[in-house]
ChimeraX commands (.cxc) that place a marker at each C-alpha (Angstrom):
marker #1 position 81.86,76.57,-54.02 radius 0.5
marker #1 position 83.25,78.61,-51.44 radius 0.5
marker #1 position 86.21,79.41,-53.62 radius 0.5
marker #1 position 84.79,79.98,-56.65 radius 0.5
marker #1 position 82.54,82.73,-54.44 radius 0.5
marker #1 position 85.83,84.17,-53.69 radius 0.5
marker #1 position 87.44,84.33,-57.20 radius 0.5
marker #1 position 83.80,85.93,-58.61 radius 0.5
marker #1 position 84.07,88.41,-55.63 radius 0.5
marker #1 position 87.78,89.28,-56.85 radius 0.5
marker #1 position 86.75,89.27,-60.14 radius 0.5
marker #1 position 84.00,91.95,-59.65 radius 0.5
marker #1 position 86.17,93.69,-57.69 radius 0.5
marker #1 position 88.66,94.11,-60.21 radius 0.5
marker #1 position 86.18,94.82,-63.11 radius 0.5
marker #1 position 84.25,97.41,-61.30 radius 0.5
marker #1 position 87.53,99.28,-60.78 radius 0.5
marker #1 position 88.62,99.21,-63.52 radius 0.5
marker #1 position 85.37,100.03,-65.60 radius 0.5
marker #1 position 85.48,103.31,-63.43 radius 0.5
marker #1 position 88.40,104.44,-64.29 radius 0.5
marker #1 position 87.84,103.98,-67.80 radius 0.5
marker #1 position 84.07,104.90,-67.66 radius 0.5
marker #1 position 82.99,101.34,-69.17 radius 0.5
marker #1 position 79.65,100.56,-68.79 radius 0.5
marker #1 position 79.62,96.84,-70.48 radius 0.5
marker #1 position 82.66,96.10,-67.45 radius 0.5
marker #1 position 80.32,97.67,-64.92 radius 0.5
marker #1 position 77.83,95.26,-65.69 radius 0.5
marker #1 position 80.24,92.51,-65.87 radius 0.5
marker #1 position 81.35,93.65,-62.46 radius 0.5
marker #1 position 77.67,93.11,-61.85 radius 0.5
marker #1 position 76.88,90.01,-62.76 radius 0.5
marker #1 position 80.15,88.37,-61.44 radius 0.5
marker #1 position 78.93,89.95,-58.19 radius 0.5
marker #1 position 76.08,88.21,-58.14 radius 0.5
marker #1 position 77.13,85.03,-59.27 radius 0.5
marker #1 position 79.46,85.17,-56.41 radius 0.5
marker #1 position 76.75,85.82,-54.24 radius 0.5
marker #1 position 75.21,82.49,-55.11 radius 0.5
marker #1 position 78.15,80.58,-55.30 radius 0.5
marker #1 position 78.77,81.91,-51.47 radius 0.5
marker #1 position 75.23,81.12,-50.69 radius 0.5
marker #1 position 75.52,77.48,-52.25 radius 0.5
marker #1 position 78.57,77.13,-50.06 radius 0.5
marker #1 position 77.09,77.41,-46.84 radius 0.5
marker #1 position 74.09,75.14,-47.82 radius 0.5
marker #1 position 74.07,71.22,-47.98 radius 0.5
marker #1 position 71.53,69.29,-49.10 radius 0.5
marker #1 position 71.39,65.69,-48.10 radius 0.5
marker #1 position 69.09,63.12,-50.34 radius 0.5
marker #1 position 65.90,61.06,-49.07 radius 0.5
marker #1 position 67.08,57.72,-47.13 radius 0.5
marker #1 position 70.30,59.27,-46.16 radius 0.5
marker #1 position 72.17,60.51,-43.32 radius 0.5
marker #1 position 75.18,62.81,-43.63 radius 0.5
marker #1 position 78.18,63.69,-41.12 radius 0.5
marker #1 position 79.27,67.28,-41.44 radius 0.5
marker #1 position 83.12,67.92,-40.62 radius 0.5
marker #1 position 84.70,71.14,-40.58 radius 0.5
marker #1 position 88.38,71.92,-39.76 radius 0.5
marker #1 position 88.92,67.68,-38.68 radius 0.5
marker #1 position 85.79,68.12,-36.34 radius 0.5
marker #1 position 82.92,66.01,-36.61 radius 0.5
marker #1 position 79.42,67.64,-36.22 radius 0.5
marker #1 position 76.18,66.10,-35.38 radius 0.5
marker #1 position 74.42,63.93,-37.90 radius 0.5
marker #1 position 72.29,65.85,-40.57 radius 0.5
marker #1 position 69.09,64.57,-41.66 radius 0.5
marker #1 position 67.64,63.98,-45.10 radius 0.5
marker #1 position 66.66,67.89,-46.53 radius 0.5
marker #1 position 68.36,71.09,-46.46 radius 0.5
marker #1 position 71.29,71.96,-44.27 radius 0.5
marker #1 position 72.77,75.09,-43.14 radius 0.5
marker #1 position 76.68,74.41,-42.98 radius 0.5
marker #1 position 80.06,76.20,-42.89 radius 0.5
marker #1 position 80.98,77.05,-45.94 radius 0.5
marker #1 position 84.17,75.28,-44.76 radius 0.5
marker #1 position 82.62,72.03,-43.95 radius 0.5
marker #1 position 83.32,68.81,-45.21 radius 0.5
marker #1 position 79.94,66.45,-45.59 radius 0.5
marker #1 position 80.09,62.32,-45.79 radius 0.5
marker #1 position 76.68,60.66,-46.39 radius 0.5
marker #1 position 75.37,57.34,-45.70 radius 0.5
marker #1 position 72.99,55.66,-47.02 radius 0.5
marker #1 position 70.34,54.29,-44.39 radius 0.5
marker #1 position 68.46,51.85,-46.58 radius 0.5
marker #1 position 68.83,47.77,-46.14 radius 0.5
marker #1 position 71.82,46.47,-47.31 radius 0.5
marker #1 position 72.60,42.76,-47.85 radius 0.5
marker #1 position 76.20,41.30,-47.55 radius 0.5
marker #1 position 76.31,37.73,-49.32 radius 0.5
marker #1 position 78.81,35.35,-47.99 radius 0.5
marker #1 position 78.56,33.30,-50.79 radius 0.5
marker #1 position 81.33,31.79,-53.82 radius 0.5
marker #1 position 84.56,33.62,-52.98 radius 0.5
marker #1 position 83.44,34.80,-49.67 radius 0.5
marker #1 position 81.75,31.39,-48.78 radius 0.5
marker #1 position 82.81,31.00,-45.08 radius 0.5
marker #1 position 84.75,28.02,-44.42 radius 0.5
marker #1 position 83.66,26.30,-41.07 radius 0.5
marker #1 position 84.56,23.34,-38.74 radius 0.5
marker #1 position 82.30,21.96,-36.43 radius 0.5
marker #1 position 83.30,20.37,-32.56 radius 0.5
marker #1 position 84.26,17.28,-34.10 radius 0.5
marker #1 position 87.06,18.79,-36.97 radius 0.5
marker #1 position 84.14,18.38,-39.76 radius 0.5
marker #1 position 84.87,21.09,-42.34 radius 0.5
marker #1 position 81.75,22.74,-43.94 radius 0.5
marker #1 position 80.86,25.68,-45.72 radius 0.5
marker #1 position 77.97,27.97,-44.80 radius 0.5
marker #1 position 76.51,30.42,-47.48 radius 0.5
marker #1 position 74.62,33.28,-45.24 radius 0.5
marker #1 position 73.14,36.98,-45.95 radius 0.5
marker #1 position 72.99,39.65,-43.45 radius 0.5
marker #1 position 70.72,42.21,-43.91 radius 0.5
marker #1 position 72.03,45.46,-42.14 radius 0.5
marker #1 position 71.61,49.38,-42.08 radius 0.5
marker #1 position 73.10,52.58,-40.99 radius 0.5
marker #1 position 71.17,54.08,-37.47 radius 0.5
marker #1 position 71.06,57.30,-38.54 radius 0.5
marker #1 position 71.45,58.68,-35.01 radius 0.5
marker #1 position 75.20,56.65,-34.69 radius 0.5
marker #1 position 76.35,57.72,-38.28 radius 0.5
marker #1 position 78.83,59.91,-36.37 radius 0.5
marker #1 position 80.10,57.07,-34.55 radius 0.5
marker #1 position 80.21,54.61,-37.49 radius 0.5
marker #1 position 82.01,57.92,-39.25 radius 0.5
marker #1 position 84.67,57.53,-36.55 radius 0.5
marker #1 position 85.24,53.83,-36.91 radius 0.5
marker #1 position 84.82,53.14,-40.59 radius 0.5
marker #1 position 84.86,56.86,-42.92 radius 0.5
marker #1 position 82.81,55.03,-44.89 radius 0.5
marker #1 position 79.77,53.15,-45.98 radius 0.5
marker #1 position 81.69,50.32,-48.41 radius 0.5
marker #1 position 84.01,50.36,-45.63 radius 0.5
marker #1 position 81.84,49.95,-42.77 radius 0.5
marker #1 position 80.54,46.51,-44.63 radius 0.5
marker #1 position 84.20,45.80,-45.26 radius 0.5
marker #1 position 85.56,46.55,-41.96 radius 0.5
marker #1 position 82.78,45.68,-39.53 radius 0.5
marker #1 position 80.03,43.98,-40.80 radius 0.5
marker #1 position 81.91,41.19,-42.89 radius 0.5
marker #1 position 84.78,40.40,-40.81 radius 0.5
marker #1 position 82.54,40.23,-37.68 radius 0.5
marker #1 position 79.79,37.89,-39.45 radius 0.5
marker #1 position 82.44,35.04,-40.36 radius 0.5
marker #1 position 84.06,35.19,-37.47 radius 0.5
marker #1 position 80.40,34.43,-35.40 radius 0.5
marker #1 position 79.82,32.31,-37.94 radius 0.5
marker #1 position 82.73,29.99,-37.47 radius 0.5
marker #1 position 82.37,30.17,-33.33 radius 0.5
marker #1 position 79.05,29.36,-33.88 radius 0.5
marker #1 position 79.00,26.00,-35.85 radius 0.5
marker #1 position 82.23,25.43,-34.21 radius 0.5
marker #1 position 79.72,24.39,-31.11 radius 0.5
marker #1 position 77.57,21.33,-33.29 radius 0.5
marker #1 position 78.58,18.34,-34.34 radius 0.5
marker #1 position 78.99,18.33,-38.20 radius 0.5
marker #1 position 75.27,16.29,-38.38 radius 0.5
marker #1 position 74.02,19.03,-36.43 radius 0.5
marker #1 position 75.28,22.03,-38.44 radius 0.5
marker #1 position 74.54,19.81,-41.65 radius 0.5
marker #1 position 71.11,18.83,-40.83 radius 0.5
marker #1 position 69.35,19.17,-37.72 radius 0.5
marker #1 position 70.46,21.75,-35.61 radius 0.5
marker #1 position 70.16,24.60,-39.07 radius 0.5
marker #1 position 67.54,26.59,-37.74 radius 0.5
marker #1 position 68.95,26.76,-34.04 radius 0.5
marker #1 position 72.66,28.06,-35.60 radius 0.5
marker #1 position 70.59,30.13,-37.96 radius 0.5
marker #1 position 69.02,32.28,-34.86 radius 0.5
marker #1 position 71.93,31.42,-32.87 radius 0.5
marker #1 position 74.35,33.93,-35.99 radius 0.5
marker #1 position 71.32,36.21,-35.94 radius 0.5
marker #1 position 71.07,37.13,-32.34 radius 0.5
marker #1 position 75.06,37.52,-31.67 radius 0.5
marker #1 position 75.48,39.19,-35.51 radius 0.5
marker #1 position 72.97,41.97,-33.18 radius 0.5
marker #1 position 74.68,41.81,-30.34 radius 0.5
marker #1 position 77.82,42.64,-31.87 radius 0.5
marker #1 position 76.96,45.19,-34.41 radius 0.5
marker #1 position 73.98,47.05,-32.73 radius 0.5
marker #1 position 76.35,48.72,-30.22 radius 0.5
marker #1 position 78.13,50.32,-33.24 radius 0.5
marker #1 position 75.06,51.69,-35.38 radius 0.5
marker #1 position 74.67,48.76,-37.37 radius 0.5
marker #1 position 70.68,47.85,-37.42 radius 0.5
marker #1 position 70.71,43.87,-38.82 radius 0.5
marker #1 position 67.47,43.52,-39.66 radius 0.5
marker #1 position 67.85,39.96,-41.26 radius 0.5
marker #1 position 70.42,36.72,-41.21 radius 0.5
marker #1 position 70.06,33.87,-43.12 radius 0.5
marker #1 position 71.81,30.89,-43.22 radius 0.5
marker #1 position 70.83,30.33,-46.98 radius 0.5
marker #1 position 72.90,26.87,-47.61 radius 0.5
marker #1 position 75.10,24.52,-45.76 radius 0.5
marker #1 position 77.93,22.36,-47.88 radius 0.5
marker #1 position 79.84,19.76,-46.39 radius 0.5
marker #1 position 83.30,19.05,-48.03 radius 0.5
marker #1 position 84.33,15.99,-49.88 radius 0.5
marker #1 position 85.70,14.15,-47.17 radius 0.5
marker #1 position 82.95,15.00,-44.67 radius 0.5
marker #1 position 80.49,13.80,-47.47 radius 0.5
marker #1 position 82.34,10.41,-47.53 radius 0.5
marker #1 position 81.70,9.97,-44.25 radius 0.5
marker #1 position 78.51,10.79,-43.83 radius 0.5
marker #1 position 77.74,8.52,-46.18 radius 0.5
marker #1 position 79.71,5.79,-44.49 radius 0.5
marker #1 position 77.72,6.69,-41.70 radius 0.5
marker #1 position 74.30,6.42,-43.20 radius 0.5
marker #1 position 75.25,3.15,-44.59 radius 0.5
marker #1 position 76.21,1.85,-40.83 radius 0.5
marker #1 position 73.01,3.19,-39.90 radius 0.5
marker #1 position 70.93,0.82,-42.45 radius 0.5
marker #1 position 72.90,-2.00,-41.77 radius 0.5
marker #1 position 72.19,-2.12,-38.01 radius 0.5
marker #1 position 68.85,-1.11,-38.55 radius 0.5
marker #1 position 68.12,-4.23,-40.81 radius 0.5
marker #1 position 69.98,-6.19,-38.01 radius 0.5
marker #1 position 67.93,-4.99,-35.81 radius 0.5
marker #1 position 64.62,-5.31,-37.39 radius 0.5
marker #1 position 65.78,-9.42,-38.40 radius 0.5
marker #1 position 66.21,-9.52,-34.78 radius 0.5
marker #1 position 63.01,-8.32,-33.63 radius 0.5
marker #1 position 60.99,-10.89,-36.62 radius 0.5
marker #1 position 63.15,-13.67,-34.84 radius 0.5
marker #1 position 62.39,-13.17,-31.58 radius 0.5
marker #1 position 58.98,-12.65,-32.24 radius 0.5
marker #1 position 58.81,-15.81,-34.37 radius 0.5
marker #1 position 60.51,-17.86,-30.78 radius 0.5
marker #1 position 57.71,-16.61,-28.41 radius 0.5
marker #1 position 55.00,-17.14,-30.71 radius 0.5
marker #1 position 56.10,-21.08,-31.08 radius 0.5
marker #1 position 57.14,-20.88,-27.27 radius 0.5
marker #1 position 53.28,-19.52,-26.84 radius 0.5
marker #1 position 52.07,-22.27,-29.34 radius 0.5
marker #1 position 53.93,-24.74,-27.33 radius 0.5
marker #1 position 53.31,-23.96,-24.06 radius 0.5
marker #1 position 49.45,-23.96,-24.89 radius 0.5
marker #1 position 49.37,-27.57,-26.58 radius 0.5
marker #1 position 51.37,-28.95,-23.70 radius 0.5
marker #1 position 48.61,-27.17,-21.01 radius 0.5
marker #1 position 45.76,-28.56,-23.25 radius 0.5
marker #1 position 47.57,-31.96,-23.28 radius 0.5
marker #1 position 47.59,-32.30,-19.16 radius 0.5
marker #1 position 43.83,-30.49,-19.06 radius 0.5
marker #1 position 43.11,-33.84,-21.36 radius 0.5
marker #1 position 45.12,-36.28,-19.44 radius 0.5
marker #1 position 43.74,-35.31,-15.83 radius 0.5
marker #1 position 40.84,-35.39,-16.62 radius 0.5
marker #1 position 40.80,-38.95,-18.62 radius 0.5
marker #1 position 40.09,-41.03,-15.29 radius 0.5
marker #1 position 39.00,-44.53,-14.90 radius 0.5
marker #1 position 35.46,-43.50,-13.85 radius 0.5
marker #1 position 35.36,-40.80,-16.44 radius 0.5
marker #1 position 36.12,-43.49,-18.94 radius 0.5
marker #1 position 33.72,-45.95,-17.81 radius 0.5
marker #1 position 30.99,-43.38,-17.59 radius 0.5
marker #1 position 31.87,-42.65,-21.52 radius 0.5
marker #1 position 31.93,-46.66,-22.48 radius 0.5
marker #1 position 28.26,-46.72,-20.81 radius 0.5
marker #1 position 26.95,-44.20,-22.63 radius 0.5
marker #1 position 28.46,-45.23,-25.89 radius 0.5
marker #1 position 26.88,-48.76,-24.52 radius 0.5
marker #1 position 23.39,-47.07,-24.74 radius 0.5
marker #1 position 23.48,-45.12,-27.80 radius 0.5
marker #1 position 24.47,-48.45,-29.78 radius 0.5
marker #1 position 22.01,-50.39,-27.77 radius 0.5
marker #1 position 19.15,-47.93,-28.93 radius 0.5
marker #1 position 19.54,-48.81,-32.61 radius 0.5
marker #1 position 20.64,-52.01,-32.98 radius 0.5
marker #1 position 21.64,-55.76,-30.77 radius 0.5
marker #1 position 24.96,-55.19,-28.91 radius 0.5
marker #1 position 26.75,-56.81,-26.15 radius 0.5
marker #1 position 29.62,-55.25,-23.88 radius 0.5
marker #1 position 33.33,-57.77,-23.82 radius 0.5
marker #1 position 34.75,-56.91,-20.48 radius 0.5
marker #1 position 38.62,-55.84,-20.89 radius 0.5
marker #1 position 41.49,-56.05,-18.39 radius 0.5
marker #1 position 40.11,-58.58,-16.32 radius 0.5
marker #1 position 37.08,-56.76,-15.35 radius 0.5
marker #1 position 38.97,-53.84,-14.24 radius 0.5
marker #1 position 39.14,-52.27,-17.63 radius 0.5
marker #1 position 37.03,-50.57,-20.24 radius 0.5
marker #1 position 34.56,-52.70,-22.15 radius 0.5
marker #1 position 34.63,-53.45,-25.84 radius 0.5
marker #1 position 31.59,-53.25,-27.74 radius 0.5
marker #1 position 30.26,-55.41,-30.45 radius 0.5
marker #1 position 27.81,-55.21,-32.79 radius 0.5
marker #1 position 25.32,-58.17,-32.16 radius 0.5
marker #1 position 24.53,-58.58,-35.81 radius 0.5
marker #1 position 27.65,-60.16,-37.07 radius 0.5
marker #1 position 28.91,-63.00,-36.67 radius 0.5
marker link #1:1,2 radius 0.2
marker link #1:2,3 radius 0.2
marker link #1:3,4 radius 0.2
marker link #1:4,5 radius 0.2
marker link #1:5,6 radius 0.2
marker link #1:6,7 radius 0.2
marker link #1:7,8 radius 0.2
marker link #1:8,9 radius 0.2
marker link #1:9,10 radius 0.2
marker link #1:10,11 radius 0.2
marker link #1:11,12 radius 0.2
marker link #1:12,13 radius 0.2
marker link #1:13,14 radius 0.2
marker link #1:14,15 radius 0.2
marker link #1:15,16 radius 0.2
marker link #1:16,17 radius 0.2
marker link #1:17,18 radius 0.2
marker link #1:18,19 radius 0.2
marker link #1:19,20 radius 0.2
marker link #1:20,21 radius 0.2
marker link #1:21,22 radius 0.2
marker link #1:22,23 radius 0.2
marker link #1:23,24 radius 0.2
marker link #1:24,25 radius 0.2
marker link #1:25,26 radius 0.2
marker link #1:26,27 radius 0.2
marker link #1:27,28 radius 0.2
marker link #1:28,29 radius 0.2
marker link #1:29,30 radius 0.2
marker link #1:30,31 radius 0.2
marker link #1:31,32 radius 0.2
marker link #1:32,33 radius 0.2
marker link #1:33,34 radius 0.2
marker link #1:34,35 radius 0.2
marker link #1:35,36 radius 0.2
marker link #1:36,37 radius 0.2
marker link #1:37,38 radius 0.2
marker link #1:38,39 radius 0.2
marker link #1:39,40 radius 0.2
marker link #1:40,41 radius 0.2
marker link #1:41,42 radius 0.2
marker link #1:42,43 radius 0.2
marker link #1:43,44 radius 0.2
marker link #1:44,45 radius 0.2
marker link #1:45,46 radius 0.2
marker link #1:46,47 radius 0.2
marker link #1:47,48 radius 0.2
marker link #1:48,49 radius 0.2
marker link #1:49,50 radius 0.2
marker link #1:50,51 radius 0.2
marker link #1:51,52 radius 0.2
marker link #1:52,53 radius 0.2
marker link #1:53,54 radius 0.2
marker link #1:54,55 radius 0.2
marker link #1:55,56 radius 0.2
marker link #1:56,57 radius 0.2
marker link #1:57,58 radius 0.2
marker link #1:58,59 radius 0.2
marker link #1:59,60 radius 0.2
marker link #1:60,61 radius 0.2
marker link #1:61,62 radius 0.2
marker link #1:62,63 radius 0.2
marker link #1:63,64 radius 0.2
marker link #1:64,65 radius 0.2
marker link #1:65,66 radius 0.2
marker link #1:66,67 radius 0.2
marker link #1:67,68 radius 0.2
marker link #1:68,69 radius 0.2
marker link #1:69,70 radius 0.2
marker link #1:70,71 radius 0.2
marker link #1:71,72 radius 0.2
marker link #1:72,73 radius 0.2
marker link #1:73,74 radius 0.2
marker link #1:74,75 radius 0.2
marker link #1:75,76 radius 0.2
marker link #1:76,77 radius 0.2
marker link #1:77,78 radius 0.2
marker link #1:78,79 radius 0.2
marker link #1:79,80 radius 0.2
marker link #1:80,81 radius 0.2
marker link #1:81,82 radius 0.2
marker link #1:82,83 radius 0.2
marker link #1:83,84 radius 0.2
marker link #1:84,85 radius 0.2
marker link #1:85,86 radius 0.2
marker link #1:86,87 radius 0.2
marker link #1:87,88 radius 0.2
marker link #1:88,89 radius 0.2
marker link #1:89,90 radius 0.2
marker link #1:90,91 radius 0.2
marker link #1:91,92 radius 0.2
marker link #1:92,93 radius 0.2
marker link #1:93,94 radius 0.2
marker link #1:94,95 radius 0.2
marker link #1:95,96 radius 0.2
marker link #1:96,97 radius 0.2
marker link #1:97,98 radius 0.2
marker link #1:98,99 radius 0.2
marker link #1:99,100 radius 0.2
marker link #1:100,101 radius 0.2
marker link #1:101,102 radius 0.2
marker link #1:102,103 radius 0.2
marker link #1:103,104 radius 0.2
marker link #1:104,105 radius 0.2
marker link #1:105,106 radius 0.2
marker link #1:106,107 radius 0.2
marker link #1:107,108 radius 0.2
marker link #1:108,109 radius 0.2
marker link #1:109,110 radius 0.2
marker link #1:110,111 radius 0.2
marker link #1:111,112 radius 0.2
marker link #1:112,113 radius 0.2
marker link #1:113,114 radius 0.2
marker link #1:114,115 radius 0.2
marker link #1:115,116 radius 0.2
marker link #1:116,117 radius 0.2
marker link #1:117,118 radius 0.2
marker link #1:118,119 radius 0.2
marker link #1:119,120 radius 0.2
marker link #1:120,121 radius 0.2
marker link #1:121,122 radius 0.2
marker link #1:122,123 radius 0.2
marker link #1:123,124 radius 0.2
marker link #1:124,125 radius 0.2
marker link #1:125,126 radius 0.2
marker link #1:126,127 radius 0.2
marker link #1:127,128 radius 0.2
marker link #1:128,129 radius 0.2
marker link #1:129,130 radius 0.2
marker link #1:130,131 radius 0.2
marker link #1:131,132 radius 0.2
marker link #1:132,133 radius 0.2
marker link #1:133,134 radius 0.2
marker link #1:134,135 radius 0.2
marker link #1:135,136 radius 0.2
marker link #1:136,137 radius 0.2
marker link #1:137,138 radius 0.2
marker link #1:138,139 radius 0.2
marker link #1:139,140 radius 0.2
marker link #1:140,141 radius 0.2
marker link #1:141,142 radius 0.2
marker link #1:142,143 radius 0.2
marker link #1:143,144 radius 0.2
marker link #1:144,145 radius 0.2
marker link #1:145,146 radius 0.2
marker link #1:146,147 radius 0.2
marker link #1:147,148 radius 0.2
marker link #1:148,149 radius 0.2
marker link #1:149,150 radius 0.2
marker link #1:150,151 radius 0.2
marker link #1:151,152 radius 0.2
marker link #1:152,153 radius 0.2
marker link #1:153,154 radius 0.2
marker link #1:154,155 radius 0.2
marker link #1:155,156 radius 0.2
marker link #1:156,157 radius 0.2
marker link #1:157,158 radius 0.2
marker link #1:158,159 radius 0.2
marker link #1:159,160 radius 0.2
marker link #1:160,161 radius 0.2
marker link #1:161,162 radius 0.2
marker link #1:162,163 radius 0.2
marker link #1:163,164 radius 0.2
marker link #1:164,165 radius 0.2
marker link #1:165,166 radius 0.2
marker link #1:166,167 radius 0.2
marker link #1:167,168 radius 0.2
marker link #1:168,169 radius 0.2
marker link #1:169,170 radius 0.2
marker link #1:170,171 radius 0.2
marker link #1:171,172 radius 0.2
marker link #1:172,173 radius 0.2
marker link #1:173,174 radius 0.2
marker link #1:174,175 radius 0.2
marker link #1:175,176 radius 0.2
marker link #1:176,177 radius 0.2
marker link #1:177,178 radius 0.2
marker link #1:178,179 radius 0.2
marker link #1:179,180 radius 0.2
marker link #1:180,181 radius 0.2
marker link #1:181,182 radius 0.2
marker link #1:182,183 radius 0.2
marker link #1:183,184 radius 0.2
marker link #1:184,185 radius 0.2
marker link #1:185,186 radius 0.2
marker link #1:186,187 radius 0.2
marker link #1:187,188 radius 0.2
marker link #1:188,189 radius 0.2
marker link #1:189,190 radius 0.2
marker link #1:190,191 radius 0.2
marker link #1:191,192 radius 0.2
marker link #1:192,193 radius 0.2
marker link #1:193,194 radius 0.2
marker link #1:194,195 radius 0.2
marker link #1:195,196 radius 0.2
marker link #1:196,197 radius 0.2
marker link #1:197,198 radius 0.2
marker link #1:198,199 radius 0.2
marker link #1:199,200 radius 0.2
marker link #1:200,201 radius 0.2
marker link #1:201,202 radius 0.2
marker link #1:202,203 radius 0.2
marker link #1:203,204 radius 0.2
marker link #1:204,205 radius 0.2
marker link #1:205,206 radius 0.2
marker link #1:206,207 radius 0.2
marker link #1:207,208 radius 0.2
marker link #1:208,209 radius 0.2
marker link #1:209,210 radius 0.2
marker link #1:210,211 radius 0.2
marker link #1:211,212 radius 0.2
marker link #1:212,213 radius 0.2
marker link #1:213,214 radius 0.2
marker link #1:214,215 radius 0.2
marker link #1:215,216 radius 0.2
marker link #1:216,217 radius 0.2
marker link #1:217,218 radius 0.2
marker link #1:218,219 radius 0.2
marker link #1:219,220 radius 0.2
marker link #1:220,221 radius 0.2
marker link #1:221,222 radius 0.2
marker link #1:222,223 radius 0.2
marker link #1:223,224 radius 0.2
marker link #1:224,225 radius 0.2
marker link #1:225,226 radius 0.2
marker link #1:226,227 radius 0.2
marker link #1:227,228 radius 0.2
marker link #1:228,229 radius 0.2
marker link #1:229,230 radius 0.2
marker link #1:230,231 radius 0.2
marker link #1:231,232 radius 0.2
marker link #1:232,233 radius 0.2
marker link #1:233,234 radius 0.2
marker link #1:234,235 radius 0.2
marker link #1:235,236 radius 0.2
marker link #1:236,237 radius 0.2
marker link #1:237,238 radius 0.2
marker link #1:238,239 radius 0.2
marker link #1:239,240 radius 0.2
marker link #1:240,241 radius 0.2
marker link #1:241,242 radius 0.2
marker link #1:242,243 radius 0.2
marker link #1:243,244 radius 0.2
marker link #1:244,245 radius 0.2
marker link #1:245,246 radius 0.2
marker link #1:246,247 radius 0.2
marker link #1:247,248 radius 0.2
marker link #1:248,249 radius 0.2
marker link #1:249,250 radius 0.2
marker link #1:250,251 radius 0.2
marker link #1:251,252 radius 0.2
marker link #1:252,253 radius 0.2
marker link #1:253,254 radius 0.2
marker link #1:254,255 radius 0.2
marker link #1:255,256 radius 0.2
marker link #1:256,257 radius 0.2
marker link #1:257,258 radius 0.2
marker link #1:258,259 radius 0.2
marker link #1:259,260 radius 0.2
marker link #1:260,261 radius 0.2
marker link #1:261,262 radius 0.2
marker link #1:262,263 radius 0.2
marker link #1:263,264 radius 0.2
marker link #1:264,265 radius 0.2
marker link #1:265,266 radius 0.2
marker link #1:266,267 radius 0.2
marker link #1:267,268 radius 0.2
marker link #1:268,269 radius 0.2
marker link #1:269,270 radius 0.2
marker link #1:270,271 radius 0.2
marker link #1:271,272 radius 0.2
marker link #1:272,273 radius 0.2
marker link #1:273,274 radius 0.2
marker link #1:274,275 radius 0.2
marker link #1:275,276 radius 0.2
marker link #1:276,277 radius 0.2
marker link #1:277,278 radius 0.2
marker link #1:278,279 radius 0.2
marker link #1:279,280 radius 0.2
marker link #1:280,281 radius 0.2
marker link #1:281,282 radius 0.2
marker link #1:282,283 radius 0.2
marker link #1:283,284 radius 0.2
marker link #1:284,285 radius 0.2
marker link #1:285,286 radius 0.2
marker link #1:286,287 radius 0.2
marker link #1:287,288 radius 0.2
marker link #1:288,289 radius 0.2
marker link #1:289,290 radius 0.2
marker link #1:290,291 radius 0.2
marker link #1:291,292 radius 0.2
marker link #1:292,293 radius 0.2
marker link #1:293,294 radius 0.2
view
């Protein structure tokens, strides 16, 4: 704009002139209106306006101003402006940028994440200096930092853990050290997530393998536990029949006996004619017979 102010400026110059010495009135008022048209070119030169959600960096002559906030901006007609945009903006590590991880024990895996991040408007200069750029900042800050936490993270776990159970710990884990790194530079990450863990072919074969070990022992295990259980309940069974049987034999004494033949003596006695045999010469039980036969 600034140049075109200057060529209009010229131009008037030169028109006016020469309208005057020829005493042209229709040059005069070109002279005019290129005058004023250069007047708002020169005008539009020194003013930048930067849009709604964006942040701009004003350079003039290879030095970098403060940062200029969203509205209208009195510059140098001679400066340079590079906006960013300070809205969310999500880099997916997914399909061709899927990034390829090991875990501690040499498991490969691959992790599918998005980071949400965002231009602090009051380090655009900063992030001017180190990128130029917003597609470059994501290209040369935010995605080559985010794999390369995301490998030394999972790097940590065992595959099971970075497969399975440990997802939401390595999930915070990228988060928090995504932050660390990136805050420092003007990059706000607002949001990290660990979307989808894959394991490769040969890591699926042997988690499989693994899972299958894990079923067989448990079945052992569980057949063990019925037959042990099985032995002390017959060991239980046994010990308690063996108890009852010396309760029963200590207490079957000679007197105990006799008492029991005399009573069975009366009870038959009661009802009908009966008469006692003596057994053992005397020293024994005696039998009892029923007086009514013969």
């Amino acid at each position: 704009m600034f140049v075109l102010f200057v060529i209009l400026v010229i131009a008037a110059a030169v028109m006016y002139f020469v309208a005057r010495a020829g005493d042209n009135k229709g040059l005069k008022l070109g002279a005019l209106g290129a005058l004023v048209a250069g007047l708002f070119a020169g005008v539009s030169s020194c003013v930048h306006v930067v849009s709604a959600y964006e942040v701009g960096v004003p350079v003039t002559f290879g030095k970098v101003g403060s940062p200029m906030n969203s509205g209208l901006n009195v510059t140098s007609p001679f400066t340079d402006v590079t906006t960013f945009s300070t809205r969310p903006v999500d880099l997916n590590l997914s399909d061709k940028d899927v990034v390829e991880v090991r875990s501690s024990q040499g498991g490969v895996m691959y992790a599918e994440i998005t980071v949400k991040w965002a231009v602090t408007p009051a380090r655009a200069v900063e992030l001017y200096r180190l990128a130029g750029s917003e597609d470059a900042i994501q290209q040369r800050l935010v995605f080559p930092d985010s794999r390369e936490i995301v490998r030394n993270v999972f790097a940590r776990y065992t595959s099971e853990e970075g497969y399975t159970s440990a997802r939401e710990k390595i999930n915070t884990e990228i988060g928090d050290l995504i932050r660390e790194r990136l805050a420092p530079r003007g990059i706000a990450v607002t949001t990290v997530n660990l979307r989808n863990v894959k394991p490769s072919e040969k890591l699926q074969e042997q988690i499989d393998r693994k899972i299958q070990q894990e079923q067989a022992t448990e079945r052992a295990t569980e057949a063990a536990r019925t037959a042990t259980a099985e032995a002390e309940r017959r060991r239980i069974e046994a010990e308690g029949i063996a108890k009852a049987n010396r309760i029963l034999n200590d207490s079957l004494s000679d007197k105990v006996l006799a008492n029991q033949c005399i009573e069975a003596f009366k009870e038959a006695a009661a009802s009908q004619p009966v008469y006692a045999v003596p057994c053992g010469g005397g020293t024994g039980n005696p039998l009892i017979v029923d007086g009514t036969r013969n």
